[in-house]
N, C-alpha and C positions, 0 to 999 in steps of 0.2 A: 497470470498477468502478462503485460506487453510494454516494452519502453523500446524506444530506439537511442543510439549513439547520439544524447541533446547536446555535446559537446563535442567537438573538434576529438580524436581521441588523442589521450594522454600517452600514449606509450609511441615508444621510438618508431618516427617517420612522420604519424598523426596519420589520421583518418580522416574525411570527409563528415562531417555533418548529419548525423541522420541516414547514412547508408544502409546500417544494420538493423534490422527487429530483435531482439532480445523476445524471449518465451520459457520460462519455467517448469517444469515438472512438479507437478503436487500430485503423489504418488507413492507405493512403498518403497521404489528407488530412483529418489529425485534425481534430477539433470537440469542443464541449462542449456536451451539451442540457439543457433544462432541462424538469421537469416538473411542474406547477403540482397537487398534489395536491386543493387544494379545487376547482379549477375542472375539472379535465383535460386544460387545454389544455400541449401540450407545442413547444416551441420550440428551435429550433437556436440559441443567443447567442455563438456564436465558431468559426469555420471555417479552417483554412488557406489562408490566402490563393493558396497552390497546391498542388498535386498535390507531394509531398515537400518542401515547403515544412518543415513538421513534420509529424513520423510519429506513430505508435504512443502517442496517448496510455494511460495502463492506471493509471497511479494518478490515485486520483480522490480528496480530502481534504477537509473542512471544519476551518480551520483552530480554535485559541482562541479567535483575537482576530477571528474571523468574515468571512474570505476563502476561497475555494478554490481546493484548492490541485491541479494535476495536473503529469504530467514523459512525458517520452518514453523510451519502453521499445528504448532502440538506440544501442547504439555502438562501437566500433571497438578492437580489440586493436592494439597497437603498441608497438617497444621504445620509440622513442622521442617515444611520444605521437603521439595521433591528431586528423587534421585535420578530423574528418567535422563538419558542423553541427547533430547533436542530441545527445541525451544529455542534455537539459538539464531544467530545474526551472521552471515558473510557477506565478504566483500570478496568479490574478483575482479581482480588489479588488472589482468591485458585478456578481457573479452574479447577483445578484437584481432589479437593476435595470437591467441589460443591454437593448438593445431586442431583440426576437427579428430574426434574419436572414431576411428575404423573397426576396432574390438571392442567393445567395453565388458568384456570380459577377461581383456588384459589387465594382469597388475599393472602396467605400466601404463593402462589408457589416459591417464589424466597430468601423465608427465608434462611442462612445457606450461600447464595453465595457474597461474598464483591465485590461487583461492584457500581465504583463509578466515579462522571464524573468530570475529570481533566481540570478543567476550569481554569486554567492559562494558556491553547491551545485557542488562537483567534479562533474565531466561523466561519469558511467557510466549504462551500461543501467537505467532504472528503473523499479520496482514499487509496492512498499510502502513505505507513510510513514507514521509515529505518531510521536505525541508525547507524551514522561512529563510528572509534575507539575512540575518544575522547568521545563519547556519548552523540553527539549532535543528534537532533531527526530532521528528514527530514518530511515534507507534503504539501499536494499544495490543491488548490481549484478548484476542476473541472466547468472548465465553460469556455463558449469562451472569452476567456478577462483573464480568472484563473493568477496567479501566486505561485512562490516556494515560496516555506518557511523555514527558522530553527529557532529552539527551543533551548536554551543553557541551562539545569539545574544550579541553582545555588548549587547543591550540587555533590560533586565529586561522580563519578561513584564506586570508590570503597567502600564510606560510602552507596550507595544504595545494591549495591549488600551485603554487608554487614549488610543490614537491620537496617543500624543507619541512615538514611537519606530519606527523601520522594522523588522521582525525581518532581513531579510535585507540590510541595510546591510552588517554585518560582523558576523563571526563566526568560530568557527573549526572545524576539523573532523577526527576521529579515525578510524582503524580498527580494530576489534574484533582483536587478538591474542593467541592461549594459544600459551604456550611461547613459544620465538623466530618463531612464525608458518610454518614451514615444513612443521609436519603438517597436512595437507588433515583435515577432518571433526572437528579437534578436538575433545574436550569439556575442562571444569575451568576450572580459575581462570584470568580474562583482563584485559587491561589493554586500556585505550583510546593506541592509537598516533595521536599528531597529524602532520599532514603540512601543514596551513595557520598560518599564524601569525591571530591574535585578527581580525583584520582581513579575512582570507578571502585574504591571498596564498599561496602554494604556499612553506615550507621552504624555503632553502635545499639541491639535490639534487631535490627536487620537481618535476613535469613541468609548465610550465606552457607551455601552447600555445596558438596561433592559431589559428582554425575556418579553414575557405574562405570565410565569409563577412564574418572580418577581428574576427569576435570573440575577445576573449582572456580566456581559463578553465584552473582549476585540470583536468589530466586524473587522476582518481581511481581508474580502473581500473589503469590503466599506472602510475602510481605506484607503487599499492600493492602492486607485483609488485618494487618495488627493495627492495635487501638492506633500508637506514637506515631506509623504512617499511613491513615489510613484513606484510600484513596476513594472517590465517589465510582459508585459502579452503576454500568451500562449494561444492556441487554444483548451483549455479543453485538459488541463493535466489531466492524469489520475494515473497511477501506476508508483511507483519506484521503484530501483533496486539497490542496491551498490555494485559494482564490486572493488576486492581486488586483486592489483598485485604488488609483492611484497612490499615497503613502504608506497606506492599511493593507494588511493583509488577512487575511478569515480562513479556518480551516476546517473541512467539511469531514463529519463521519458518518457513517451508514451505521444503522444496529438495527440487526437483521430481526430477533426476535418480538421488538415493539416496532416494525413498522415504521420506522424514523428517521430522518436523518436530520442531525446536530452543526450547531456553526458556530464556532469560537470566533469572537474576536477578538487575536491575539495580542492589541494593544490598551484595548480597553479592559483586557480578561474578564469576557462575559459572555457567559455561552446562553446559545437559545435554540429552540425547536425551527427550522426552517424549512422540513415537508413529512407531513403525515399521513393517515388517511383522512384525516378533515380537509387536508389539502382538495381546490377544484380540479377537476377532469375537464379539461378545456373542452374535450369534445359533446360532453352532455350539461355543463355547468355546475352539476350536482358535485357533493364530495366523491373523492374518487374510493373511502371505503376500501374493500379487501379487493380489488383493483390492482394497490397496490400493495405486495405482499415479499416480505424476505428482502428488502433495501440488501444490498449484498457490495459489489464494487460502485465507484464513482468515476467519473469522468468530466474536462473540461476544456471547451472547445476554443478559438481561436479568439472569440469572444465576449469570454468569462463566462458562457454558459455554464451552467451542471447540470450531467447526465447522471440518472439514476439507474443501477443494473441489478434487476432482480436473480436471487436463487431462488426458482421456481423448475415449473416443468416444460421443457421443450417440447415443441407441439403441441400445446395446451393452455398454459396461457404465461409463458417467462417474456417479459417485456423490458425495453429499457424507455426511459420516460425520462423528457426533457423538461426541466424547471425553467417555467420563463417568469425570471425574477425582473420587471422592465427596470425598476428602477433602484436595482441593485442593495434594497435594504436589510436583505437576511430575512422577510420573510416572502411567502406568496399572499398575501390577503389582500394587493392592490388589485382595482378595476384592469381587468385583462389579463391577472396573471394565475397559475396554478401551473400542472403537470398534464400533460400529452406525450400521449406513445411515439416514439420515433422509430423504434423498430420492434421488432414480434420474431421469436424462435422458432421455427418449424420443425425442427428434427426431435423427434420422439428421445423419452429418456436423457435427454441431455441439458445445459445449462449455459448461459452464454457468460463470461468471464473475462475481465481484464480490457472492456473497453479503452481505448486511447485515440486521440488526435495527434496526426501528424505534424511536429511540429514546427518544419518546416514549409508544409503545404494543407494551408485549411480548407480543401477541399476532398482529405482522404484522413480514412479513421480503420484501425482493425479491431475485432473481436475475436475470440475464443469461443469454439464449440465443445465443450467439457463432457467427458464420458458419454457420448451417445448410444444410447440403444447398440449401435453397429459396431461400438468399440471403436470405431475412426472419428479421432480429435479432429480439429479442423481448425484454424484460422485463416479467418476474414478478413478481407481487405471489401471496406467502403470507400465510392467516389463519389464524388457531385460536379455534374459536369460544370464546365465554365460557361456561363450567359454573357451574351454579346451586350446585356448594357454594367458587367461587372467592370472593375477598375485594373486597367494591365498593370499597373504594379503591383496589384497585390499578389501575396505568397498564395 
């Protein structure tokens, strides 16, 4: 994944706006790098300290109140909760002022960087993470069977951003269920099921387990599989999105396995299908079918579009595909609308990953070129040139 610096940064002096690229490691020994837009110097600021130490990071965040935020994409099915050591949530607190790592096989390489992991986040597989205006925190658990999730701080958003408040001290956390939660792929009206109490401990009947490494955390996956909380499941959710129109906000998920991606409206709490493969292929008219295949990350442009980013195969047929919703109802079934390619992968054995728009200039977006063939990662930087009859103020 990719976020830049969306806020001023928080740590002593402040940063500029959007200077920095943030990029991830999802890998057997995750890191975080950083990449200095004005200058172009790019540096590694946080390595695992060993080889599975922590895995697979893949969410990659810029929080509100100006931290980032990333989690690891891996954890363990079990009835009665699992002991495995990831699964977990960090924040790191001065991204920006981190020193870059020279050795990372120095004990000492990660001195200087406050990264630290937010265990009052129930321990599941994790991807996507957004946050609505109230600053509640959205994430799901990638897995077939996966479910949504939110997180409520018990501390108001403006004591965090204000740096008088911890957001992840305590809090409490829900899972998304329609009906009694037993139909897989639901859609309609749904309720938020709590399984922690305000504070971040696990319920009553709640799974709350010991890692092997003697940490103790709420387990979210395996929970949410018991009758008392039990949440609706998804076909390996993956990324989310939160779209903003006007007072509403709607929160987009990709699930990679069925082909789909999902829209909550988080004030009406009603979720619905808003692209399939029934969805049209703007450029043939017909449904676009296995076309489109492994919905995987999400993206969303300057304009409220959503960009769709397939796990598929590079140079063969991994696409990212633009939903043109015109008249922004959650679904595609209006006259003119459905999904078209925006862009097509070419490098063999590899996956494109972690689309993003710049958010200060809608005219540049990067991706990720993930494990290629060649073994060299890559990230991309798109441009759109400016038209002489576009508008000078705009960003």
């Amino acid at each position: 994944m990719n976020t830049v610096n969306e806020t001023e940064s928080g740590e002593e002096g402040g940063t500029a706006k959007g200077r920095y690229l943030f990029t991830v490691w999802e890998t057997g020994q995750a890191g975080v790098q950083r990449h200095d837009l004005l200058t172009g110097q790019t540096d590694s600021i946080w390595v695992s300290p060993a080889f599975l130490g922590h895995v697979a990071f893949d969410a990659c965040f810029w929080t509100p109140w100006g931290t980032l935020l990333t989690a690891e994409e891996s954890w363990t099915t079990a009835i009665g909760g699992s002991t495995s050591p990831y699964g977990r949530v960090f924040e790191f607190s001065n991204p920006i002022g981190a020193p870059a790592i020279l050795d990372p096989l120095s004990p000492t390489s990660n001195d200087g960087a406050q990264f630290v992991h937010a265990n009052v986040i129930p321990r599941v597989s994790h991807e996507g993470i957004q946050f609505d205006d109230d600053g509640s925190m959205y994430f799901i658990d990638e897995l077939n069977g996966g479910c949504i999730y939110k997180y409520t701080s018990a501390a108001k958003m403006g004591w965090v951003k204000g740096g008088k408040a911890d957001y992840f001290a305590a809090g409490q956390t829900f899972v998304l269920r329609v009906g009694n939660g037993n139909t897989p792929n639901a859609t309609g009206a749904y309720t938020w099921v709590p399984f922690t109490d305000r504070n971040g401990a696990g319920l009553p009947g709640a799974l709350t387990i010991t890692d092997i490494n003697g940490v103790t955390s709420v387990d979210g996956r395996n929970t949410t599989d018991l009758a008392p909380f039990k949440g609706t499941d998804y076909q390996r959710p993956e990324d989310l999105q939160i779209q903003r129109i006007g007072d509403r906000e709607y929160l987009y998920i990709a699930t990679t396995t069925t082909h789909e991606v999902y829209r909550l409206d988080l004030k009406a709490q009603n979720i619905s299908v808003f692209a399939n493969r029934s969805s049209l292929d703007l450029a043939t008219g017909l449904p676009v079918g296995s076309g489109l295949s492994s919905p995987d990350n999400l993206a969303i442009d300057h304009d409220g579009n959503i960009y769709i980013v397939e796990d598929r195969n590079g140079g063969v047929d991994n696409d990212v595909w633009f939903a043109n919703d015109l008249n922004r109802d959650g679904d595609l079934l209006d006259a003119g609308e459905g999904l078209a390619r925006w862009a097509s992968n070419g490098t063999l054995g590899s996956e494109f990953t972690g689309l993003y728009f710049d958010p200060k200039n809608k005219r540049r977006a990067w991706v990720n070129i993930q494990h290629p063939a060649s073994g060299v990662d890559r990230t991309i930087e798109i441009t759109i040139p400016r038209h002489s009859d576009d508008d000078e103020g705009e960003e």
